[in-house]
N, C-alpha and C positions, 0 to 999 in steps of 0.2 A: 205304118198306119197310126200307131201311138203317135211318134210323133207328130203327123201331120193334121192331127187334133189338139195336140196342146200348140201346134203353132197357130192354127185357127182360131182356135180359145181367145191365145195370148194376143193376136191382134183385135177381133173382139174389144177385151180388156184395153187395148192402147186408143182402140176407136172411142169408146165409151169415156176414156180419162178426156181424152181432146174436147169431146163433147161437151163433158162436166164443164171445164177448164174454161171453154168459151162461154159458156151459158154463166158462169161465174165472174167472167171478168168485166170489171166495170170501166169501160174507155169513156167514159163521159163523166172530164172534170168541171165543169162548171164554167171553164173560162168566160165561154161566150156567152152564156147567160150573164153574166156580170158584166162584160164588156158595153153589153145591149141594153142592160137595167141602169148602168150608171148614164148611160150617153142620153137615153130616152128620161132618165130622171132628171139630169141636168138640163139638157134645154127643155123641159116643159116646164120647169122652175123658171128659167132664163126669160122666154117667152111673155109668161106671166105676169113677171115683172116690167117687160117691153111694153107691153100690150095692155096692162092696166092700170101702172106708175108710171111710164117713162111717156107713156099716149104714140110710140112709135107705131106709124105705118109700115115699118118694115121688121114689124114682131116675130114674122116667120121667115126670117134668114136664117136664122139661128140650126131649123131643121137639114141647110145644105151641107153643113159639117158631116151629115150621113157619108159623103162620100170620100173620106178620110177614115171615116171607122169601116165602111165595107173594103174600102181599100188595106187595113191591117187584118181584115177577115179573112181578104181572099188568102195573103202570104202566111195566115196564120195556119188556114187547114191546108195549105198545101203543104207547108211543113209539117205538120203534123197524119196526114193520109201518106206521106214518106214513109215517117217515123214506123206509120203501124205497120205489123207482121201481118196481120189478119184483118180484113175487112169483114165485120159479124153481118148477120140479116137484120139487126136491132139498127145497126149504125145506118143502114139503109133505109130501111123505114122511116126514120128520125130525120135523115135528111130529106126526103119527098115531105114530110111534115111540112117544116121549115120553108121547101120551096112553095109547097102551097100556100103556105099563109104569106109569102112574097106575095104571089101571085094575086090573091085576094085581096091583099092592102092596096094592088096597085088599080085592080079595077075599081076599088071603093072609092079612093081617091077620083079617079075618070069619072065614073057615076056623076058623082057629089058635084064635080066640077060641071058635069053638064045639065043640072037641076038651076030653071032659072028661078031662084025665090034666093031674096035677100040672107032669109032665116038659115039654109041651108047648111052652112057654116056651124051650127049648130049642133048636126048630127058626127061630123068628123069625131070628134071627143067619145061619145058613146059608142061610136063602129069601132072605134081602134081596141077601144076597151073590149068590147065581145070578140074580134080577131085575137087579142094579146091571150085570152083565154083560150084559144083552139089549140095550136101549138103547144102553148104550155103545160095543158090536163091531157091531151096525146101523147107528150112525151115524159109525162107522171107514167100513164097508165103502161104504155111501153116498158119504161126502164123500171118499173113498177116501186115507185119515189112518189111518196105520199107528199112530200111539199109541194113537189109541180104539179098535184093535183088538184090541193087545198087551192096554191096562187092561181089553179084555171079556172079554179070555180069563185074565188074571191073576186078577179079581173068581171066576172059576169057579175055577180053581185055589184059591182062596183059602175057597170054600164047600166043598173037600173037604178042607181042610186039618181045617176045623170040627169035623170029624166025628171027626178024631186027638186032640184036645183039649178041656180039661175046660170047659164052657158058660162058666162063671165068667169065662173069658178067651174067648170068641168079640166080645166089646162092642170088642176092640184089635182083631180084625181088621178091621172097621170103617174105623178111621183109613189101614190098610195100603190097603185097596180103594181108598180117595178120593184117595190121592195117588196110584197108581199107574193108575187109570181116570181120575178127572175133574181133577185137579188137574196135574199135571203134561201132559198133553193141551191142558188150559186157557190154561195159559202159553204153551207152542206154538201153539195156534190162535190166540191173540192175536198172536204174534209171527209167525205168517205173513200176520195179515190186518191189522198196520200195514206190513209190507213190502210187501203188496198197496197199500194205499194210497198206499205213498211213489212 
């Protein structure tokens, strides 16, 4: 009888350490946040310079290269959902995030495209900036990471700034969002989760 209390105990204890253990471990290194802040920093730099220096009508090719970095995404998390022992409920969470705001950018895009008004082109810059902020302050709040909170709430600050300033210059603030949402967040998430490691 003794025993078959201290071994109930002792699993208990083993259930509770697991528990810990998970609720402690930080699987989310930054990678794709930086993967996503450098690409989206770069061509909306590139862009800019198409489309305001160079006078090119084809200023937004630049965006097709997406499919070259979703193409090193997909083999990225597949390798890496190998890798892991454990798939958490955080990780799950984070990815339905992620697919919703797919989801969302692409109906915004549709929308936008089917608004017949010249100006309409306009709003693109502002929409992406309050989408880049959903994801990003969801998955502050989740992984409970005050940078990705700040960059979701800055990215909104940053969609109302759009609205003060002439469209011509909404393609910079762009850059501003991804370093101060995913890029800088990126670097710290990484640098918390090789300190995890070490």
């Amino acid at each position: 009888m003794e025993e078959e209390n201290f071994s109930g105990k002792q699993s208990l204890e083993v259930i509770e350490s697991m528990i810990n253990k998970a609720k402690n471990q930080f699987s989310e290194n930054g990678d794709l946040y930086l993967l996503w802040g450098w690409w989206v920093f770069a061509c909306s730099i590139i862009e800019f310079i198409l489309l305001n220096l160079m006078h090119s009508e084809w200023h937004w090719i630049v965006w097709w290269s997406v499919i070259l970095v979703l193409g090193y995404q997909f083999f990225y998390l597949r390798k890496k959902i190998g890798r892991q022992r454990v798939r958490t409920y955080t990780d799950e969470i984070i990815g339905f995030v992620w697919i919703t705001f797919l989801i969302l950018m692409i109906l915004i895009l549709f929308l936008i495209g089917r608004i017949d008004d010249p100006n309409k082109f306009a709003l693109i810059d502002p929409s992406f900036l309050i989408l880049y902020g959903m994801p990003t302050f969801l998955s502050g709040v989740i992984l409970k990471f005050k940078p990705l909170i700040i960059g979701g709430i800055g990215c909104w600050i940053l969609s109302v700034i759009a609205t003060f300033i002439s469209p011509q210059y909404h393609l910079l603030l762009l850059p501003v969002a991804m370093v101060i949402g995913w890029i800088i967040p990126g670097y710290l998430l990484r640098k918390k989760f090789k300190m995890q490691k070490a």
